[in-house]
MITIVEX-159657 format. One record per atom (N, C-alpha, C): atom name; residue in three letters; x, y, z. Coordinates in nm, 2 decimals, m for minus. Example, Ala and Ser with C-alpha at 12.3 -4.5 7.8 and 13.67 -1.06 7.14 Angstrom:
+-------+--------+--------+--------+--------+
! atome ! residu !     c1 !     c2 !     c3 !
+-------+--------+--------+--------+--------+
!     N !    ALA !   1.32 !  m0.57 !   0.78 !
!    CA !    ALA !   1.23 !  m0.45 !   0.78 !
!     C !    ALA !   1.32 !  m0.33 !   0.78 !
!     N !    SER !   1.28 !  m0.22 !   0.71 !
!    CA !    SER !   1.37 !  m0.11 !   0.71 !
!     C !    SER !   1.29 !   0.00 !   0.79 !
+-------+--------+--------+--------+--------+
***
This chain:
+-------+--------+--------+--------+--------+
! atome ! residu !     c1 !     c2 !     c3 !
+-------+--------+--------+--------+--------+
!     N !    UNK !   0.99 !   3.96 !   1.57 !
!    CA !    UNK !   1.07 !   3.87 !   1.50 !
!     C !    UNK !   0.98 !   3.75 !   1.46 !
!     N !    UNK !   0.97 !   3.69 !   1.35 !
!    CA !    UNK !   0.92 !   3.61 !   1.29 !
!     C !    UNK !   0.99 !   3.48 !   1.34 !
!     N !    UNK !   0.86 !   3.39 !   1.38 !
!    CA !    UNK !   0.92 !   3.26 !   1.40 !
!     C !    UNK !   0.90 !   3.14 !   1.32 !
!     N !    UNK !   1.01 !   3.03 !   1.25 !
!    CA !    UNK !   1.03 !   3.00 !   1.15 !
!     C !    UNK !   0.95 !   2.87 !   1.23 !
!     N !    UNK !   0.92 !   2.75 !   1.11 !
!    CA !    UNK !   0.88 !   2.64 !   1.18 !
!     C !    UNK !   1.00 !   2.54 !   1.03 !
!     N !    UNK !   1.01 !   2.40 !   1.12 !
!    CA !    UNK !   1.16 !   2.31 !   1.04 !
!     C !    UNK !   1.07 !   2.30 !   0.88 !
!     N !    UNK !   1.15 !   2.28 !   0.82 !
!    CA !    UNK !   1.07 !   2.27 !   0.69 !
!     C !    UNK !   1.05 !   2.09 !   0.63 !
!     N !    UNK !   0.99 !   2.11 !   0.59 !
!    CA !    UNK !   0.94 !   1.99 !   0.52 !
!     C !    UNK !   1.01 !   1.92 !   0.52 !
!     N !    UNK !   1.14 !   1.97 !   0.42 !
!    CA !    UNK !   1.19 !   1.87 !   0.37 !
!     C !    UNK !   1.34 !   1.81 !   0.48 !
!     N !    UNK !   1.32 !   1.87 !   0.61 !
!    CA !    UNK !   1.44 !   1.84 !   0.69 !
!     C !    UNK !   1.39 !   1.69 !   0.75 !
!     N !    UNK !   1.52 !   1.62 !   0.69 !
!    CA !    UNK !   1.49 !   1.41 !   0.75 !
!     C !    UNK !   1.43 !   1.42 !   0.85 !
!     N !    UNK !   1.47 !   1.50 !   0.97 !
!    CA !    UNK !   1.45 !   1.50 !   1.12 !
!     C !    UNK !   1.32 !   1.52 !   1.15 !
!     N !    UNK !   1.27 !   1.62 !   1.07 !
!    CA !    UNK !   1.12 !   1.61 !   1.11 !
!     C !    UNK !   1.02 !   1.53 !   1.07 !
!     N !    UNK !   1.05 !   1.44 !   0.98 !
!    CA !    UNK !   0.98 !   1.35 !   0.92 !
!     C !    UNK !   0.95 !   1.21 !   1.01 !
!     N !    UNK !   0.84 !   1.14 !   1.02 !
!    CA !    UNK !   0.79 !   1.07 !   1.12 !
!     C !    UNK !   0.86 !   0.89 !   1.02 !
!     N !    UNK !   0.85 !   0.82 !   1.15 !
!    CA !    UNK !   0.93 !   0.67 !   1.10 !
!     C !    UNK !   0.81 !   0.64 !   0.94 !
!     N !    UNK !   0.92 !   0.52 !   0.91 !
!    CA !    UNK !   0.89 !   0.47 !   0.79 !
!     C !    UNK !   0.74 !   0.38 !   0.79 !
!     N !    UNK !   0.68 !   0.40 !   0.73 !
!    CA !    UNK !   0.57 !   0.27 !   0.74 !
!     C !    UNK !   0.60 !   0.14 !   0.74 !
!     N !    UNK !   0.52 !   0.06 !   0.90 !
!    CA !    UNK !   0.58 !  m0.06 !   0.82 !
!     C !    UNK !   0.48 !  m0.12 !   0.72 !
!     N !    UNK !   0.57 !  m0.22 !   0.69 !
!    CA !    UNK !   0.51 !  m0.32 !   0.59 !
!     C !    UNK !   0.45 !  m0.41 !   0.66 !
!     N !    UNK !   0.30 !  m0.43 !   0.55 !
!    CA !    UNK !   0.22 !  m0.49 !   0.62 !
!     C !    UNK !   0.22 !  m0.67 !   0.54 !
!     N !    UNK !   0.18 !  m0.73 !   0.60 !
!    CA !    UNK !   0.19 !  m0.92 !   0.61 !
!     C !    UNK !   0.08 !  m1.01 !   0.58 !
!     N !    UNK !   0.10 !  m1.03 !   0.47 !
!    CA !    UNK !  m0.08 !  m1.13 !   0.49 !
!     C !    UNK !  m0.04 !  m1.29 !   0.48 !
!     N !    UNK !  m0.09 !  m1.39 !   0.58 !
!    CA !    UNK !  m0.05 !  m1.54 !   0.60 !
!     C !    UNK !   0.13 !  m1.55 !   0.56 !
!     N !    UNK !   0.18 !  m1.49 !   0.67 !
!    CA !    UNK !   0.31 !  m1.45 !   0.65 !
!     C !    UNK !   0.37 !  m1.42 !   0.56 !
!     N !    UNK !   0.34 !  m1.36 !   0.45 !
!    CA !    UNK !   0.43 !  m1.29 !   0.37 !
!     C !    UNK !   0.38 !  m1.12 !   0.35 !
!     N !    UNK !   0.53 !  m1.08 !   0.31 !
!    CA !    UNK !   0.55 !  m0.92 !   0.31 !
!     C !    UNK !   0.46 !  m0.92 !   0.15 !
!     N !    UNK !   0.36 !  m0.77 !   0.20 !
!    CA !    UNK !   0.30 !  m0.73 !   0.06 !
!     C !    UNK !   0.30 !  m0.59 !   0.07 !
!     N !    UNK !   0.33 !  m0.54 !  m0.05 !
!    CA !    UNK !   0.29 !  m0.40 !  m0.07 !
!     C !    UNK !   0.19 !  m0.37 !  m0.14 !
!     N !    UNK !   0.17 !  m0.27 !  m0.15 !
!    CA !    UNK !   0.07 !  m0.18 !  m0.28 !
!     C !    UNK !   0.09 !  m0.17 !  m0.40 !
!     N !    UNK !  m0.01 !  m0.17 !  m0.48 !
!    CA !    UNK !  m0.01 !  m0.20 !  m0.59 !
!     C !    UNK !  m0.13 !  m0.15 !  m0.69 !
!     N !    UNK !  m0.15 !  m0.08 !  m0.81 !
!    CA !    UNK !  m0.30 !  m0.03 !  m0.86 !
!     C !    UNK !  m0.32 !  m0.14 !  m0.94 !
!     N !    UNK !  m0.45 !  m0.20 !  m0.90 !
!    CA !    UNK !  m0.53 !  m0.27 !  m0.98 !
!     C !    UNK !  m0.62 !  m0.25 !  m1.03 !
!     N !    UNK !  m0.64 !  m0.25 !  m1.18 !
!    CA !    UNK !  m0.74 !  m0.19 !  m1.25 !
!     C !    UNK !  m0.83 !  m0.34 !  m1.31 !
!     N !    UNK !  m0.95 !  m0.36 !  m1.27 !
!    CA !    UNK !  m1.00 !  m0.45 !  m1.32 !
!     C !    UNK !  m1.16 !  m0.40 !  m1.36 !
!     N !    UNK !  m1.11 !  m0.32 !  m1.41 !
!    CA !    UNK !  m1.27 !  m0.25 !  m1.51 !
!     C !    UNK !  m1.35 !  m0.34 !  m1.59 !
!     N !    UNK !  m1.27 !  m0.38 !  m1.66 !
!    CA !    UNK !  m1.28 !  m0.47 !  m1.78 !
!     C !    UNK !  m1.39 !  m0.62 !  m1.76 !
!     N !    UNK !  m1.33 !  m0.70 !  m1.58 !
!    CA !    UNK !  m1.38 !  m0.75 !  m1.54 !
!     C !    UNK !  m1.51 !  m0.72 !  m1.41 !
!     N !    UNK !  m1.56 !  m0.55 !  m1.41 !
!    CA !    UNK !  m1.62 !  m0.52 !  m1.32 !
!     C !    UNK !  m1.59 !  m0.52 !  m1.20 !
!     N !    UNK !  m1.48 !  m0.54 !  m1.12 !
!    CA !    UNK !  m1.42 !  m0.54 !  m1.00 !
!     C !    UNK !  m1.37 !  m0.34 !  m0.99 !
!     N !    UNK !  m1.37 !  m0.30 !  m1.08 !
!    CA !    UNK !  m1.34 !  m0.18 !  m1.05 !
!     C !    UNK !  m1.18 !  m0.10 !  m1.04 !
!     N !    UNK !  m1.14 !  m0.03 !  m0.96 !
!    CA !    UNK !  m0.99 !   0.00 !  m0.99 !
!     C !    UNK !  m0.96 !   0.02 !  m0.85 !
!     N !    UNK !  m0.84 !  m0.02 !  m0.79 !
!    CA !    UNK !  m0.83 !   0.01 !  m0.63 !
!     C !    UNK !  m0.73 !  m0.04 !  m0.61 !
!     N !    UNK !  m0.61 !   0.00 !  m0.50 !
!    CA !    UNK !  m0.46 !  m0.01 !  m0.48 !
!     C !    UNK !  m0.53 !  m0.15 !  m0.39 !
!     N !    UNK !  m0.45 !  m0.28 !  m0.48 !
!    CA !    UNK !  m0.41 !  m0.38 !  m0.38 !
!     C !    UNK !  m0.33 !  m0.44 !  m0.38 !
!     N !    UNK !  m0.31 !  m0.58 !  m0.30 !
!    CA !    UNK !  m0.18 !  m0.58 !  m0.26 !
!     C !    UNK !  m0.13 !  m0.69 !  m0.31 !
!     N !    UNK !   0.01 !  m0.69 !  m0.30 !
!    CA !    UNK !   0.09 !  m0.77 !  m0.38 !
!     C !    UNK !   0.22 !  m0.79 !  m0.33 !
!     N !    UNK !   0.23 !  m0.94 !  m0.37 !
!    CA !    UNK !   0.37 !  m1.01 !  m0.29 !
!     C !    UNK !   0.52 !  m0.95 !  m0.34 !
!     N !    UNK !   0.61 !  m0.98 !  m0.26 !
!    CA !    UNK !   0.75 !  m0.97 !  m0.37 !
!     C !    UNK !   0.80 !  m1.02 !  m0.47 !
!     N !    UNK !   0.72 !  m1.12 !  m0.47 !
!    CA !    UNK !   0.72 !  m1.19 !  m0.60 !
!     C !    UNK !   0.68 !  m1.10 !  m0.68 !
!     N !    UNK !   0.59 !  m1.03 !  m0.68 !
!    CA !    UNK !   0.47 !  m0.93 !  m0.80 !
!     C !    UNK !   0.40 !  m0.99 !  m0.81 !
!     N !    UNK !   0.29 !  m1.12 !  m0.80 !
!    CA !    UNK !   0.18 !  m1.14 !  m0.77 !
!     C !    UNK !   0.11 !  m1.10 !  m0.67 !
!     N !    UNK !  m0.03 !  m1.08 !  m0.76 !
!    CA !    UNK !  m0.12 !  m1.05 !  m0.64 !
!     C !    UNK !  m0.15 !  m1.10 !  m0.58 !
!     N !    UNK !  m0.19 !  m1.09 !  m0.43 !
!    CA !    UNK !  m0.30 !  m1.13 !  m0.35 !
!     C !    UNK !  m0.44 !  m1.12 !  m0.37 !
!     N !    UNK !  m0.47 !  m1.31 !  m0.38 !
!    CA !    UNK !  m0.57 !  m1.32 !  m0.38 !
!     C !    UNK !  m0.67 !  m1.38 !  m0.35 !
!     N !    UNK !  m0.81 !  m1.38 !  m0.30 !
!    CA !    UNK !  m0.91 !  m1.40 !  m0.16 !
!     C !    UNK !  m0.92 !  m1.54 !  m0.26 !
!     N !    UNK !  m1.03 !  m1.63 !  m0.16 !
!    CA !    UNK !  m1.09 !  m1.77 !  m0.22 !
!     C !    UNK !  m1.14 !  m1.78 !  m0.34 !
!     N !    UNK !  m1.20 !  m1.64 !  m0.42 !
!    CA !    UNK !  m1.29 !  m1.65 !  m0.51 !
!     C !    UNK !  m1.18 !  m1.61 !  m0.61 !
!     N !    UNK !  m1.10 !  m1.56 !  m0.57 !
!    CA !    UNK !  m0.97 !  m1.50 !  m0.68 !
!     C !    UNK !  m0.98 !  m1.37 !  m0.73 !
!     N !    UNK !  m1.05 !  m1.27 !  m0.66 !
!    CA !    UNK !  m1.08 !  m1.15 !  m0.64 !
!     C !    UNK !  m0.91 !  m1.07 !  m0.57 !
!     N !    UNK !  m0.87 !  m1.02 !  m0.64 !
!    CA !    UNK !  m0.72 !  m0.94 !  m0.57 !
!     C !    UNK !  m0.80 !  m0.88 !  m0.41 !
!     N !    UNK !  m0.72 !  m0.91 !  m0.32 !
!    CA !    UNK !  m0.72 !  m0.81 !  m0.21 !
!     C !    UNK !  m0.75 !  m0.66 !  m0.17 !
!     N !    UNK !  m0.80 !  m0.62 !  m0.16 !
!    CA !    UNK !  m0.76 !  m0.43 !  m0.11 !
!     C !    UNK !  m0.64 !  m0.45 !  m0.03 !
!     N !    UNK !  m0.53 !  m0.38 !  m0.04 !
!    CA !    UNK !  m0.46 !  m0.35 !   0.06 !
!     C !    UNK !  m0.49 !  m0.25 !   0.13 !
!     N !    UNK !  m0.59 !  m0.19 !   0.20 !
!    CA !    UNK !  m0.65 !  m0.15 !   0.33 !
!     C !    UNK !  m0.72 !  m0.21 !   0.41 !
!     N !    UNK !  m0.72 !  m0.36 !   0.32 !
!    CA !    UNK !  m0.84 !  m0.47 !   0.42 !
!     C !    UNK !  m0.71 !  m0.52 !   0.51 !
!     N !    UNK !  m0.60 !  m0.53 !   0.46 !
!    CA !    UNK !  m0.52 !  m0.61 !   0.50 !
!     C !    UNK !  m0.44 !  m0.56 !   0.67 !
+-------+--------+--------+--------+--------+
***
């Protein structure tokens, strides 16, 4: 007899939600930043609820995996 395993798409086997991560107390998520134009390159960073980016001293957007 063939043994089945839960499938993908059942809620229950799906692992908790990610949290959200915080930079100087506020909630930010992800976001693709494309700054080719200005030589910074293209890379998911992060961004307030407002929709503004996060951004370091020099005014470079964040990575959100630095965060």
């Amino acid at each position: 007899m063939l043994k089945t395993s839960k499938s993908k798409n059942d809620p229950t086997a799906r692992g908790p939600a990610q949290q959200l991560k915080t930079f100087e107390g506020k909630k930010v998520k992800p976001a693709l930043y494309v700054g080719t134009a200005v030589g910074h390159g293209r890379y998911i960073a992060a961004q307030d609820e407002g929709g503004k980016l996060v951004v370091d001293r020099e005014g470079r957007p964040v990575a959100y995996r630095d965060i």
